[in-house]
C-alpha positions in Angstrom: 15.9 -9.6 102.9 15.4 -12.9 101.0 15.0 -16.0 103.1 18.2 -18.2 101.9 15.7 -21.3 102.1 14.0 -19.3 99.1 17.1 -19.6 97.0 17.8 -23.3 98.1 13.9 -24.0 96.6 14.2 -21.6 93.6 17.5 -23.4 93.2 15.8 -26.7 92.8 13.1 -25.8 90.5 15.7 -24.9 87.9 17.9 -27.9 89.1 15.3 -30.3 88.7 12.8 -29.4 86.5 9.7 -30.6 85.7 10.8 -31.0 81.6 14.3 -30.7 80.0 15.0 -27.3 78.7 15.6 -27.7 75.0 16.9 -24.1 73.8 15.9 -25.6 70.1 12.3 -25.8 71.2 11.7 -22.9 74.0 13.3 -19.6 75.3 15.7 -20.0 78.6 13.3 -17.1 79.7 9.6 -19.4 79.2 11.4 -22.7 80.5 12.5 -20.8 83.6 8.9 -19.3 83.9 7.2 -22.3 83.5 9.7 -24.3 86.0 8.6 -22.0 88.4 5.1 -21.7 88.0 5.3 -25.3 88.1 6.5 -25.5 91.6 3.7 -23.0 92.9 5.5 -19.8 92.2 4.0 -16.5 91.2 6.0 -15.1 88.5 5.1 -11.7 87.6 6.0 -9.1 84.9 9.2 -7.1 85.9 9.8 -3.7 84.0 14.4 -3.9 84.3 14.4 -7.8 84.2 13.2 -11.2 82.6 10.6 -11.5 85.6 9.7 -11.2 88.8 8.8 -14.1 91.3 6.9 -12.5 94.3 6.9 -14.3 97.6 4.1 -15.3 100.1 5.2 -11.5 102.3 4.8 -9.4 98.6 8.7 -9.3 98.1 9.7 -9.7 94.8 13.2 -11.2 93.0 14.2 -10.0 90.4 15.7 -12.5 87.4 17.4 -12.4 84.1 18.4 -15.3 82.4 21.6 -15.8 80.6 23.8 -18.3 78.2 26.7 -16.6 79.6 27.6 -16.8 83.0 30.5 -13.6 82.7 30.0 -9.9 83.8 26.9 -10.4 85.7 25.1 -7.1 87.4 25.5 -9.0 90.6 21.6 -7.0 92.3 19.4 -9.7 90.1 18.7 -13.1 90.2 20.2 -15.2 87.4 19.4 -18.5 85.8 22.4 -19.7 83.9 22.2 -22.1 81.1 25.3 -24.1 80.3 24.8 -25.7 76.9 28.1 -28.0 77.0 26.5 -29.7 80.5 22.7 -29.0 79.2 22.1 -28.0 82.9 21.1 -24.9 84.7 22.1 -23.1 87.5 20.6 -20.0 89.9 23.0 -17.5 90.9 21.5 -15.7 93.8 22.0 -11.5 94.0 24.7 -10.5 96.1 23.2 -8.1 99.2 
């Protein structure tokens, strides 16, 4: 089980990144990655999602990335981009 600290720092690595997402310039998927990596992360490849980040104890959480925050398989981790508020946003998986 996920420490909910982890979410809360995930959380602000997409919240306050380290550069602006610009979806004419970069995939959500390599901004997220790189946001991230950027805060000391290890984001690894994941065969049934975008990535994987895998913690200091070897867990790994899963992520996909989205434009659209409706019918979300509610087991991964999912950055949201909301284009009208140019923001994103981490929904954490459901246990």
């Amino acid at each position: 089980m996920t420490n909910p600290k982890t979410y809360q720092v995930l959380e602000e690595a997409i919240k306050k990144p380290p550069i602006p997402h610009e979806p004419h310039k970069q995939p959500l998927k390599g901004w997220a990655m790189y946001c991230l990596r950027d805060r000391g992360f290890k984001v690894v490849y994941a065969q049934n999602a975008d990535f994987a980040v895998e913690t200091r104890n070897g867990e790994k959480i899963y992520f996909k990335v989205t434009n659209n925050a409706t019918d979300l398989d509610k087991q991964f981790c999912w950055i949201v981009w909301d284009s009208v508020a140019k923001s994103a946003s981490l929904i954490a998986p459901e246990s």
